[in-house]
C-alpha positions in Angstrom: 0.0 0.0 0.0 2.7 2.9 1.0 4.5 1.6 -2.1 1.4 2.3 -4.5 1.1 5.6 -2.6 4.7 6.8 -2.9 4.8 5.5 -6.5 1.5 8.1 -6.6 3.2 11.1 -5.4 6.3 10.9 -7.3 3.9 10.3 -10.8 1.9 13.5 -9.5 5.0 15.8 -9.2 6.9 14.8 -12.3 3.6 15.7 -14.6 2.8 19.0 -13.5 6.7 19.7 -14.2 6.2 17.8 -17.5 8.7 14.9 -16.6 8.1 11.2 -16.8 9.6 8.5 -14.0 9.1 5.9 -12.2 10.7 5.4 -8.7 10.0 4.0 -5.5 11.7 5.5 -1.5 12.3 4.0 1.5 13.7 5.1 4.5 13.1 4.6 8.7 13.5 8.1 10.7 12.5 9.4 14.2 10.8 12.8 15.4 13.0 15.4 17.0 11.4 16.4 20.5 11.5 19.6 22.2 10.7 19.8 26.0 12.8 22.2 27.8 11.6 25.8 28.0 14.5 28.8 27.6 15.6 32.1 27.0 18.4 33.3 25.1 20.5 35.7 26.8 20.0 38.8 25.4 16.5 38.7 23.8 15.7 40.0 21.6 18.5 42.1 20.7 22.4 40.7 20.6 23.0 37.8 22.0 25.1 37.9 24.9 28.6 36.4 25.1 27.7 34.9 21.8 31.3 33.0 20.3 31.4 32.1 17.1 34.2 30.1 15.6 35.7 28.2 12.3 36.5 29.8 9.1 33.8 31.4 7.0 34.6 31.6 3.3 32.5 32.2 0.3 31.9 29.0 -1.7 33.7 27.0 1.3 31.3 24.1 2.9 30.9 24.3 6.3 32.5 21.8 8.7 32.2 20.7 12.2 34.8 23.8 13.3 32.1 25.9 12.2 30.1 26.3 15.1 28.0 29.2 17.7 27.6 28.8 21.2 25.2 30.5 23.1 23.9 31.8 26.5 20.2 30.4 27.6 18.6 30.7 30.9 16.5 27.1 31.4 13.6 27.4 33.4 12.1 23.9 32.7 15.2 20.9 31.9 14.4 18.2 28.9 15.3 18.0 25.2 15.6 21.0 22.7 16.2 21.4 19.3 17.2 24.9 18.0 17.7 25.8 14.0 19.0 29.3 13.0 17.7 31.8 9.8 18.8 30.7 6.7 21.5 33.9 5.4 24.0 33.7 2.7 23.3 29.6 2.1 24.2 28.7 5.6 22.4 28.1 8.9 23.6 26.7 12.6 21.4 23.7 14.4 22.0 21.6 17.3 19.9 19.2 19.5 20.5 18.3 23.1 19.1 18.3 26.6 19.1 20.2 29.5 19.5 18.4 33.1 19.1 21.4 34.9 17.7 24.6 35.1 20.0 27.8 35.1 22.4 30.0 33.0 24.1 27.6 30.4 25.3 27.2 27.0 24.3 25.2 23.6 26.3 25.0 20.9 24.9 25.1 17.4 26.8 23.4 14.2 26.7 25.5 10.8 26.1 23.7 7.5 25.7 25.1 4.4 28.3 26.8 2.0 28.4 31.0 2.1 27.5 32.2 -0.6 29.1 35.8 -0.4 31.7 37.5 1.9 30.3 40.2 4.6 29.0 40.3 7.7 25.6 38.7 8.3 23.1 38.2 11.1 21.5 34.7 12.4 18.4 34.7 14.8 17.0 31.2 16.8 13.7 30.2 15.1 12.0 30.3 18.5 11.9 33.8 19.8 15.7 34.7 20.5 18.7 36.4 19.9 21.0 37.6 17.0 24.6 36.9 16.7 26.5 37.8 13.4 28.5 35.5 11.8 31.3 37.5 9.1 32.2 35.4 6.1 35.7 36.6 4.5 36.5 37.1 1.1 39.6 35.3 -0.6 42.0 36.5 2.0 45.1 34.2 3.2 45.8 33.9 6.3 45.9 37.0 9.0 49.0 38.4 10.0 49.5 39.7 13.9 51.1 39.0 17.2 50.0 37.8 20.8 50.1 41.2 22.9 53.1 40.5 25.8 55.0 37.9 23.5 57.1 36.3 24.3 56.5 37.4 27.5 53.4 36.9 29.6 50.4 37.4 27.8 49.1 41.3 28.2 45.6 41.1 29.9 45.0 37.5 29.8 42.0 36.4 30.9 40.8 32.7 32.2 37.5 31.1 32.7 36.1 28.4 34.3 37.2 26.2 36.9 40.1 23.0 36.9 40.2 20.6 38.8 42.2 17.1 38.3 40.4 14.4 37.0 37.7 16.5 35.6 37.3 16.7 31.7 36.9 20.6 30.3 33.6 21.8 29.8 32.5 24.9 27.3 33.3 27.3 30.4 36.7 26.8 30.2 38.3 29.3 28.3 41.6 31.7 27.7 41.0 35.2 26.5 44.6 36.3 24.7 44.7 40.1 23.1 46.5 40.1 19.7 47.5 43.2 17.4 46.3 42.2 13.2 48.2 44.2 10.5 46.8 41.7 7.9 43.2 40.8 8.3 42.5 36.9 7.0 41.9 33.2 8.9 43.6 32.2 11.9 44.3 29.0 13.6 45.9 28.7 17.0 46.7 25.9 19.4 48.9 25.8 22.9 51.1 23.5 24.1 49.4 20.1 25.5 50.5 20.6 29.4 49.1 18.3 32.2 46.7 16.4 29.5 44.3 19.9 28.4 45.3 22.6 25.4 43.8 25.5 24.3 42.6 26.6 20.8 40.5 28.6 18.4 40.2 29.5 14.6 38.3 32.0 12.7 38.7 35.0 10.5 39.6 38.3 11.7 37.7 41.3 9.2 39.9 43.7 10.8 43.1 45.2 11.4 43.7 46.4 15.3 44.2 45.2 18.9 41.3 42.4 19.6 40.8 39.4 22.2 40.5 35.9 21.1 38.7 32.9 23.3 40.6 29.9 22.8 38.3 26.9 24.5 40.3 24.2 26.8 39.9 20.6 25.9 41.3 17.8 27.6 41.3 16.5 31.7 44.0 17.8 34.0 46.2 15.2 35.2 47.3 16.7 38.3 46.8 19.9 40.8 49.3 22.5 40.3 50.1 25.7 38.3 50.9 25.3 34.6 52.0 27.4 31.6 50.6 27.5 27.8 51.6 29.7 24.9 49.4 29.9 22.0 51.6 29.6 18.7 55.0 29.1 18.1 55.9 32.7 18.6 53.3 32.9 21.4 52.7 34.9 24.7 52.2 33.0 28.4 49.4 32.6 30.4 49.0 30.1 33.3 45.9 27.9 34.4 45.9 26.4 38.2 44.4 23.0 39.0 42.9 22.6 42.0 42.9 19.0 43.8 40.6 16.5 42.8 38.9 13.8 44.7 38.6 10.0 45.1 36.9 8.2 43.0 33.3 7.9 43.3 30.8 5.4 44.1 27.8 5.3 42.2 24.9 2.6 40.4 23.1 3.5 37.3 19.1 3.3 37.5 17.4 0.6 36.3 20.9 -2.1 36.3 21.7 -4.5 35.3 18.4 -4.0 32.7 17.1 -1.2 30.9 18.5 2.3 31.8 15.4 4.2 33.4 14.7 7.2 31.5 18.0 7.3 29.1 17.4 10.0 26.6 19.6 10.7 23.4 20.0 13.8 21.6 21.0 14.7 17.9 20.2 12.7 14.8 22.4 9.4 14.4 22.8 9.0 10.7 25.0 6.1 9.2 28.1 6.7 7.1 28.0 10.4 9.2 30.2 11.1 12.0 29.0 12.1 15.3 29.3 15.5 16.8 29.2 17.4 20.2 25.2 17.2 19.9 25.2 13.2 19.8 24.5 12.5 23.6 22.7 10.1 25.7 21.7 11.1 29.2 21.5 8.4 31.9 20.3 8.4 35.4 22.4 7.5 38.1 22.4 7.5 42.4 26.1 8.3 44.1 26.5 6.9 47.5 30.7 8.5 47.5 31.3 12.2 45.8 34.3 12.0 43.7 35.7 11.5 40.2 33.8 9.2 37.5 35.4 7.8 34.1 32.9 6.3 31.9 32.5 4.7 28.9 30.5 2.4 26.4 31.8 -0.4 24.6 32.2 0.4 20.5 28.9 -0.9 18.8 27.8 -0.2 14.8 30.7 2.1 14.5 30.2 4.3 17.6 30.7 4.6 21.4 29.8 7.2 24.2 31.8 8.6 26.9 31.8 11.0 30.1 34.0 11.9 32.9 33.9 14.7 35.6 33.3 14.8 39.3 30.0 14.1 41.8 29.9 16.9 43.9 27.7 15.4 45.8 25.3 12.2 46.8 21.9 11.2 45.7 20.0 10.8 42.1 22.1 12.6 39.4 22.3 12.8 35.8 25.5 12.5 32.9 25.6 13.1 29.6 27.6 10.8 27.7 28.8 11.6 24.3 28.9 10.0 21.3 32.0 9.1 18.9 32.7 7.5 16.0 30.6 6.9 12.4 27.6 4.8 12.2 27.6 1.9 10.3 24.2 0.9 9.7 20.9 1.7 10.3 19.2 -0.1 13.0 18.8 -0.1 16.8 21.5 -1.1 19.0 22.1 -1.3 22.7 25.2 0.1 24.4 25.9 -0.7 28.2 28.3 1.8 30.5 31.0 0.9 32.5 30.8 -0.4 35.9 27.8 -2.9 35.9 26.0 -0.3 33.7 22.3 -0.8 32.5 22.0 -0.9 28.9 19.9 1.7 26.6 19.1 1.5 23.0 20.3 4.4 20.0 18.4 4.5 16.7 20.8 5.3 13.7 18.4 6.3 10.7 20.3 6.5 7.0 19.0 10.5 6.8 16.7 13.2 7.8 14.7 15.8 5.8 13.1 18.5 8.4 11.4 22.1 7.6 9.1 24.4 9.4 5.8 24.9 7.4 4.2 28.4 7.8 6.1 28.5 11.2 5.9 25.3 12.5 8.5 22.8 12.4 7.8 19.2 11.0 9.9 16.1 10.5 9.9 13.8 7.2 12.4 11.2 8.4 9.8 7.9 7.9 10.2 6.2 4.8 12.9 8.5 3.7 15.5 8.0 0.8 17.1 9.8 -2.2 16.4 8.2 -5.7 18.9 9.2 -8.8 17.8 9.0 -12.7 21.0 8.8 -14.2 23.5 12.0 -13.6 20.8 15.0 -14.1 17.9 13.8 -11.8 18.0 13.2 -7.7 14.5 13.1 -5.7 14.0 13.3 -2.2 11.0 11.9 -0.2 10.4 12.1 3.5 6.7 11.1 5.6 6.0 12.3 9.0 4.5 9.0 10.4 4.4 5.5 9.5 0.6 6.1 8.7 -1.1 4.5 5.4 -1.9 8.7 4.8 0.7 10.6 6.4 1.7 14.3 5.0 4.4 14.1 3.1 7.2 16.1 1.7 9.4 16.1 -1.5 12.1 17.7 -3.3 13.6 17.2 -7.0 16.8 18.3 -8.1 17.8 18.7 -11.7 20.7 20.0 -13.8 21.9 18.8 -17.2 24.4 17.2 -17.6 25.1 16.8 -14.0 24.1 17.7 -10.9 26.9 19.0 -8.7 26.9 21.4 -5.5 25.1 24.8 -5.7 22.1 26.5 -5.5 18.8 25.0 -7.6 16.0 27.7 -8.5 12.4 27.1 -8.9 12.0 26.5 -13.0 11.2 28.5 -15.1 10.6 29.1 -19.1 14.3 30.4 -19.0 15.8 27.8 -16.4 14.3 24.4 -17.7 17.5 22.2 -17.2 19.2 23.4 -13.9 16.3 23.9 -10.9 14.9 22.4 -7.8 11.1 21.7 -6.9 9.3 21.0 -3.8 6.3 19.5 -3.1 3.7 19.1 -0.1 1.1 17.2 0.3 -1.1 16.6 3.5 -1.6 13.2 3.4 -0.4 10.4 0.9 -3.1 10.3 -1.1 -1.8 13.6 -2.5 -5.3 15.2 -2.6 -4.1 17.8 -0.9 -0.9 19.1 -2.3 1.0 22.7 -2.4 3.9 22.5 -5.3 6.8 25.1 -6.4 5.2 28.1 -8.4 4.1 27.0 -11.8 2.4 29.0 -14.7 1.1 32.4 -13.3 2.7 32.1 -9.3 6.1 33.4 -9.0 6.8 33.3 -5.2 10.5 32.0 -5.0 11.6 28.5 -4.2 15.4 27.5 -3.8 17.6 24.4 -3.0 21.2 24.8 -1.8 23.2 20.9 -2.6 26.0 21.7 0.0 27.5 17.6 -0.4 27.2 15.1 -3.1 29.2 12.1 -2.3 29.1 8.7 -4.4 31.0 6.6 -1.4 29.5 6.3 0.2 26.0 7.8 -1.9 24.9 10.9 -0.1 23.3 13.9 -0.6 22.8 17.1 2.0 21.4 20.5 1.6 19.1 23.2 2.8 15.9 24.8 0.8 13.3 27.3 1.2 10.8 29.3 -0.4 7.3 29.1 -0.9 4.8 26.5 -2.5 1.2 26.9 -3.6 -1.9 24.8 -3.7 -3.6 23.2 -6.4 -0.1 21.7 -7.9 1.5 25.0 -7.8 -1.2 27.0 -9.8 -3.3 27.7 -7.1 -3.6 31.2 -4.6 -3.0 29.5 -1.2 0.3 29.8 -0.2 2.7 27.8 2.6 5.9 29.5 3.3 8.9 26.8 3.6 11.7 27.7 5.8 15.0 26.5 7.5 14.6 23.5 5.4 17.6 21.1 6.5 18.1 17.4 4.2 20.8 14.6 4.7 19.9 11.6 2.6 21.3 8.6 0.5 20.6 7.8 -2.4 20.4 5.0 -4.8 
């Protein structure tokens, strides 16, 4: 039956565009929850002590450098998803979950590729901030010096806490000043001392004196005082570690069985690495504060990790984060160190998500990419498993190939190189909004940032707007942050 209806929809959209096939999708997904409620610091003007890093280059694809972290106050913990504007090609996303109310970060990962150097502003789709993101033109790299070198660092600044035996979190920082005669990217990295380093890359548009945040990563080994110069030619600043303490004893709720209420975040995809945003959070009860190392056997490709310190006893939370690349779809089980319980992750084989006049819907069920030789790639994602779920679709086309860029809506001039999308409410496609056609001419865009053949994938981003009765009609829906990462066959 969902074959005969899919094989329906895909007929439907090729003859109102005048095209002929005959194709069939498939794909398993899972809807993205939101629970938590929060604020971004600064609403609704600039966000505050909003950092941006990775280079930002016109025609450049994003990569997992490329990321925003920002300030929220949480008011009620649980799951979140937050997806960015779409400005110059690119947007930032991320997915996670908040154990605890309070002042903390998130940190969102751009994709996309910029389409144009300049400065440009990116807003939360929920009610939020704006933080601007600069994309640089050709430029090398920058040119400057570390204020103090090679002396102590002028001004330094530290944040955060460190303490032995605890891994570094996003609050652990180093604020350098530097002097730029040549403006351009920059990449700096300390000296690994006592097992953490500091770094940061990104562009400076600017000549001048200017700060830079370099983030710590890594887990002190031992208390003490230490030194780290960023660069070769580099200034000095020093971080003290503060005593740790013993290890601690704790159970995980619901061992040696199911983990009660484990909860993952981010969207497992196979043949994808994992990111910061992959994370499952598990329950556990500490009878002895202290230091905790754990870890998950490697299954399918990927593990998940955590380490830090109980400050105290009682029913607690960590989040453990994922590594590694996917192998396969499926479901498998992962069990934590030390007599852990086990829980279960779903790795799907893609995702197509949008948010339809302002609210935001998931296609991942049934989902797959279908290619017609080298000049034809569909797309097609359902909501639910349902005989008549809605359904949403998208059709790429350029002659002779199709390749990475940005596809148009088609028109009497642009017949061989466009995208479409398509809408329909339930799988029956009686009800169905389509790209403009004839006499419509609202605007409707895909952006191909990655076309792989090994293994066979395609991502992007589209937008725009699509109307009813197969594109001719008056009623409109307005598309938006559209986000796709599919394989296809």
């Amino acid at each position: 039956m969902i074959l005969k209806l899919k094989s329906s929809l895909a007929f439907i959209l090729c003859s109102v565009l005048f095209f002929s096939c005959q194709k069939e999708y498939s794909l398993e997904g899972h809807v993205l929850a939101s629970t938590a409620v929060f604020t971004f610091a600064g609403t609704p003007g600039s966000c505050t002590n909003a950092l941006v890093t990775g280079t930002y280059q016109p025609g450049v694809a994003l990569g997992t450098t490329n990321v925003a972290t920002l300030s929220v106050n949480v008011t009620t913990a649980g799951t979140y998803t937050v997806v960015t504007t779409t400005v110059n090609g690119i947007a930032f996303s991320g997915t996670g979950t908040f154990s605890s109310t309070g002042l903390q970060t998130i940190t969102l990962t751009g994709n996309g590729t910029p389409l144009a150097a300049g400065t440009f502003s990116y807003s939360p789709t929920t009610t939020g901030c704006s933080f601007p993101v600069t994309v640089a033109g050709t430029t090398g790299s920058a040119v400057f010096t570390l204020n103090g070198a090679p002396g102590n660092c002028t001004g330094a600044t530290t944040g955060g806490t460190y303490t032995s035996g605890t891994a570094l979190g996003a609050a652990n920082t180093a604020t350098v000043n530097v002097n730029v005669t040549t403006i351009g990217t920059y990449n700096i990295t300390t000296n690994t001392v006592n097992g953490i380093t500091f770094s940061a890359a990104g562009t400076f548009s600017a000549t001048g004196n200017q700060p830079i945040q370099l983030r710590g990563s890594g887990t002190p080994l031992a208390a003490g005082t230490f030194n780290y110069i960023p660069g070769a030619t580099g200034c000095t600043f020093s971080i003290t570690v503060t005593g740790g303490a013993g290890a601690a004893v704790f159970t995980y709720g619901g061992a040696p069985n199911a983990c009660t209420s484990a909860t993952p975040a981010g969207t497992f995809i196979t043949a994808v690495p994992l990111t910061a945003a992959n994370t499952v959070t598990v329950g556990v009860n500490v009878t002895t504060p202290g230091t905790y190392s754990i870890s998950t056997p490697v299954v399918n490709g990927i593990s998940f990790a955590a380490s830090g310190s109980f400050a105290a006893a009682g029913a607690t939370t960590v989040v453990l984060v994922g590594t590694g690349t996917p192998l396969a779809a499926g479901i498998f089980n992962y069990i934590p160190t030390n007599n852990g319980c086990s829980f279960p992750v779903t790795v799907v084989d893609g995702f197509l998500t949008c948010t339809i006049d302002g609210v935001a819907r998931t296609f991942n069920m049934d989902i797959a990419g279908d290619r017609s030789g080298t000049d034809t790639i569909d797309v097609t994602g359902y909501e639910t498993a349902a005989a008549n779920s809605p359904v949403f679709l998208l059709r790429i086309v350029k002659s002779p190939l199709i390749t990475t860029g940005v596809y148009n809506r088609p028109t009497a001039a642009n017949p061989t190189n466009y995208g479409v999308g398509g809408y329909f409410n339930d799988a029956t496609v009686a009800n169905g909004w389509i790209t403009a056609l004839s006499t419509q001419t609202g605007p409707f865009s895909i952006t191909v940032s990655t076309l792989t053949t090994t293994p066979a994938r395609i991502t992007g981003t589209f937008s725009g707007t699509l109307y009813d009765n197969n594109g001719t009609g008056t009623t409109a829906k307005i598309i938006t942050v559209g986000q796709f990462n599919v394989p296809y066959q």
